[in-house]
N, C-alpha and C positions, 0 to 999 in steps of 0.2 A: 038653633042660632047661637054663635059664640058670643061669650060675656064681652062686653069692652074690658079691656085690661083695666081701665080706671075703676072700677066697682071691684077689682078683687087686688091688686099692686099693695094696698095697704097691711094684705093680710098674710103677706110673703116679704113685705119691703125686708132690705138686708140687716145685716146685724153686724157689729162690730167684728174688727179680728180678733179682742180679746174676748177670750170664754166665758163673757156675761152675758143675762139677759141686757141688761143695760148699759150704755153711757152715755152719763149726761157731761156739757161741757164741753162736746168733741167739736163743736161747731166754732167754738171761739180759740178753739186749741189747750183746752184744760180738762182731756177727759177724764170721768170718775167712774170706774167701773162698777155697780152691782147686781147684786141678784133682782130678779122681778115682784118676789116676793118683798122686796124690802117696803116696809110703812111708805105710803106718803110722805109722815114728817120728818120722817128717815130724807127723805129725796128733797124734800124741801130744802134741809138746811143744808145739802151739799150744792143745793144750788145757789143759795146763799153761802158760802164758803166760797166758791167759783168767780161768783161777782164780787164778793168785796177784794179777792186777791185782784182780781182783773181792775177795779177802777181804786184798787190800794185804802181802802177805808179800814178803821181799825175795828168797828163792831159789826161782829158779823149779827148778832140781834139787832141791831139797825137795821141792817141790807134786808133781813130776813121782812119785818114790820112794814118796809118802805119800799120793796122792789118786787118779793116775790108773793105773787096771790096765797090766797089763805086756804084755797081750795083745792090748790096744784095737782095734778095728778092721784086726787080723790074718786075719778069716775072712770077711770081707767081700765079698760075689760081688753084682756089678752087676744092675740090676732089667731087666724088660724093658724098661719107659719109659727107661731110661738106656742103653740097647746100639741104641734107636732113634735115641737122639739124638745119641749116640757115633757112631752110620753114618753119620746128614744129617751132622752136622759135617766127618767126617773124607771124605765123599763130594764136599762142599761147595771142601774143600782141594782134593781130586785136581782138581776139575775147573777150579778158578781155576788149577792147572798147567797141566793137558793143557791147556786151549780155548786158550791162546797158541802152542802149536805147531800148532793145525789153523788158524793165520792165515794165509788168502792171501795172495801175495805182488803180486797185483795185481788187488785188487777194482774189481767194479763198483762205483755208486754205490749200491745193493741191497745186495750182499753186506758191503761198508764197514757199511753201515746194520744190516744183521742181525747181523755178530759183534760190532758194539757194544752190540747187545741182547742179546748167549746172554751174552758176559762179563759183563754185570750181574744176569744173572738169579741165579747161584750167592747173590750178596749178598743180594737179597732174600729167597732162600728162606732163606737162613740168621737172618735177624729172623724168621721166620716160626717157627723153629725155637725161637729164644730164648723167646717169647711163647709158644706152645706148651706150653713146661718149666714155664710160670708157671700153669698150666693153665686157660688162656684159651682162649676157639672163635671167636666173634664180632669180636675183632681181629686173629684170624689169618686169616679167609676172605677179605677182601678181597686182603691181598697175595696169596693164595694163584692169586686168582681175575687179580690182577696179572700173576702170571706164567704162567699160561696164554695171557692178552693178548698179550705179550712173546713166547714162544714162538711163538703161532700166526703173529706180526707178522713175525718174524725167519724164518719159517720160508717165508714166503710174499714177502718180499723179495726173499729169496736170487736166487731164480729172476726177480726182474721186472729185463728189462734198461732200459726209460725211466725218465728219473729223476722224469716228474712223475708218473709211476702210484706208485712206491716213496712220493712227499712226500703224495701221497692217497688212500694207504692206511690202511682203518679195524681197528683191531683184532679188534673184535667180526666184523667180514664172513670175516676169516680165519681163523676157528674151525672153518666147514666144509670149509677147504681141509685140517684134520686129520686129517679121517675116514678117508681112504682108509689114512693113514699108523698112527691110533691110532682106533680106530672110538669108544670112548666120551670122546672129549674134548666133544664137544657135551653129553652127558649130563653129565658132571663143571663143563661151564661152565654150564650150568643151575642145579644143585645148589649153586654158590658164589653165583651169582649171586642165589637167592633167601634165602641168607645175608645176601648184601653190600647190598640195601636193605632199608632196615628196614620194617617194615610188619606189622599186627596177625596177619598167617599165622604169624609166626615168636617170638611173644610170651610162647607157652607154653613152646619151648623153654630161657629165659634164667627162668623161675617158679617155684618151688619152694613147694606145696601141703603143708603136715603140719597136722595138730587145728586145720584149719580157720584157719593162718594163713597170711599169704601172704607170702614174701620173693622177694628178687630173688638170682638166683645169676648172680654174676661170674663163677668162677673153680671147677673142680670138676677129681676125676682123670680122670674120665669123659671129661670137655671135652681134657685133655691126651691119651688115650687116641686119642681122634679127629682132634685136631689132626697131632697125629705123623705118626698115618695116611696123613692126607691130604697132611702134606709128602711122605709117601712115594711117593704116588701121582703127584704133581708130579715129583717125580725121574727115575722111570721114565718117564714123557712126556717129562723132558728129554732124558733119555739118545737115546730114539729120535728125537728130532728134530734130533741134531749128527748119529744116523746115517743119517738121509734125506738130512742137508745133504751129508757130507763122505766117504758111502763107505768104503770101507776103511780112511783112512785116521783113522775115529772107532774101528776097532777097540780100540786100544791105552785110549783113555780109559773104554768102554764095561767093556773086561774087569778093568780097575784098579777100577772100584766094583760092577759084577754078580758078578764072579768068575766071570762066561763069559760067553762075547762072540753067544750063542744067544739068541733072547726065550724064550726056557721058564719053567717052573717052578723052573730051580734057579737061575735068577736071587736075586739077594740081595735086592732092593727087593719079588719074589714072596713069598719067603721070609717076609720082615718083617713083612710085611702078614698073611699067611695067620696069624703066631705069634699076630698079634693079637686078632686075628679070633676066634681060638679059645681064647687065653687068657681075654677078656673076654666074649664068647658074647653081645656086645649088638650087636640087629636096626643101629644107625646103623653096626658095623663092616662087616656082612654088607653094609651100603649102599655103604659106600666101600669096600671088598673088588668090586663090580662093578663099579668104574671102570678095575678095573685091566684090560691087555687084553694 
């Protein structure tokens, strides 16, 4: 039986469009952006900053003593949409570290061409991630479906020693050279790609139908819910394709974001997915729950 959305909404609700965990203030029109990690007493006194600009009082130790609780956001436990985006990001870090030490020291014109593609890829997935938080679907599948591109490009480089094969190679053609390595990336490059052009198949999904009116839906938890997902499942495609590239020596990066250096289940990016999937109990998680392999 499907969850009500109201038992799980709280744990995908959206997130600012600036690139924090946080803003407080947005409500009264004086947002303050910060990170999630920030103290309590840290969030306390911006929210006391907020109110005494807002009703013009000169101490903000007043307002702080007289308006805001003394316990404010001391019990505060991160949502599930926030500990996914907390992994892509801090996943995002490890990996703009490690891929500099898995640099050749003396590439081909292939290999040159592929680690210039893996080290970019972390960047994009991480817009993918911000847009996500804002709980967008539609402007995150294309980059999503970008760096599958990327991946498969970079993956199939590696190995081409002429350099005019590497300069006319097409990304889409290298998506079956995946399979052997991740079996559903052909499936996953479908799935975005019938995202990523527009056309009347996908119309319903962006429509929202109540008492017979009809609006358009930008931006829903649902949409973030999915998005996350699917950064997640990009991830774990990444991961295994520095370790087809680089061997043993992608161990060290692989166990720094999975927390085991095995493809199992107790992988972190399995983990993630699976929490999801069952927290929210909707058929599109169960979808992109199959891509993963």
């Amino acid at each position: 039986m499907a969850i009500d959305n109201r038992l799980w909404a709280k744990d995908f609700q959206i997130q600012s469009a600036v690139d924090l965990d946080l803003v407080i203030g947005q409500g009264v029109g004086y947002p303050v952006g910060m990170l999630r990690k920030s103290t309590p007493e840290f969030r306390r006194r911006i929210v006391a900053a907020v109110i005494s600009y807002q009703m013009q009082l000169s101490s903000i130790d007043y307002t702080l003593k007289r308006y805001v609780e003394p316990d404010l956001y001391e019990d505060e436990t991160a949502s599930l949409g926030d500990a996914t985006s907390d992994f892509l990001r801090d996943s995002v870090e490890k990996l703009m570290r490690g891929l500099r030490e898995l640099h050749a020291k003396q590439p081909t014109f292939g290999v040159f061409g592929a680690e210039l593609t893996l080290y970019r890829i972390p960047h994009s997935l991480d817009a993918a991630r911000m847009l996500s938080n804002r709980g967008l679907l539609l402007e995150v599948l294309p980059i999503l479906r970008l760096c599958l591109e990327m991946m498969a490009w970079a993956n199939t480089a590696f190995v081409t020693q002429d350099e005019n094969d590497v300069m006319n190679l097409k990304a889409q053609s290298c998506i079956s050279h995946m399979k052997s390595m991740y079996k559903p990336a052909g499936k996953l490059y479908g799935y975005l790609s019938t995202f990523s052009h527009w056309g009347h198949a996908i119309h319903g999904q962006f429509i929202d139908i109540r008492s017979g009116q009809v609006s358009i839906l930008n931006a829903s938890i649902r949409y973030r819910a999915m998005a996350l997902a699917l950064c997640v499942v990009i991830l774990d495609i990444f991961l295994e394709v520095v370790r087809n590239l680089y061997g043993e020596r992608s161990y060290e990066i692989i166990t720094s974001v999975q927390g085991v250096i095995d493809r199992d289940l107790a992988r972190n990016t399995c983990s993630m997915l699976f929490r999801i999937a069952e927290l929210t109990a909707l058929k599109d998680l169960e979808k992109i729950k199959s891509f993963l392999h």
